[in-house]
C-alpha positions as CSV (number, residue, x, y, z in Angstrom):
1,X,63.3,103.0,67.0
2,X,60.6,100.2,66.4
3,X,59.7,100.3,70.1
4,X,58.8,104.1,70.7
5,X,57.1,104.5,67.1
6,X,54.8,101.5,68.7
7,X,54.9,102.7,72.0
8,X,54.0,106.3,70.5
9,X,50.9,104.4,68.3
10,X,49.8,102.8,71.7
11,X,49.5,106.2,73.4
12,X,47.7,107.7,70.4
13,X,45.2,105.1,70.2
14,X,44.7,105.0,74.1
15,X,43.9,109.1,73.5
16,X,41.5,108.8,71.0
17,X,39.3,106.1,73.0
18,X,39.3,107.8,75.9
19,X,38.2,110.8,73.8
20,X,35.5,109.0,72.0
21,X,33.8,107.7,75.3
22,X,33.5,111.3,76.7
23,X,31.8,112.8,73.3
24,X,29.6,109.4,73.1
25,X,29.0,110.0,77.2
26,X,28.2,113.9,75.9
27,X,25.6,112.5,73.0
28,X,23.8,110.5,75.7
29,X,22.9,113.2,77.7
30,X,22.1,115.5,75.0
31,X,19.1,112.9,73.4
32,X,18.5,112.3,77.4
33,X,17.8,115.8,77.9
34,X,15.8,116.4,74.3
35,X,13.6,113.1,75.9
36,X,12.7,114.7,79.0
37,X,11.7,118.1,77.1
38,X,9.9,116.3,74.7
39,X,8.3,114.1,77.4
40,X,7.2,117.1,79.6
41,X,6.0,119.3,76.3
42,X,3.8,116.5,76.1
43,X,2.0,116.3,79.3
């Protein structure tokens, strides 16, 4: 019982990491694309 509540924890936490890097990987291109229309508003 002790094994698959860890077991079930690991998975869990293996989701949400995975998770996180694609909404951090979405938030980096988001400012990367508010740059590049700032940038070429400026010129």
């Amino acid at each position: 019982m002790i094994k698959r509540v860890i077991a079930l924890m690991l998975a869990g936490g293996a989701f949400m990491a995975v998770t996180a890097c694609n909404t951090f990987e979405g938030v980096g291109k988001d400012v990367s694309s508010v740059g590049r229309t700032v940038s070429d508003a400026a010129k």
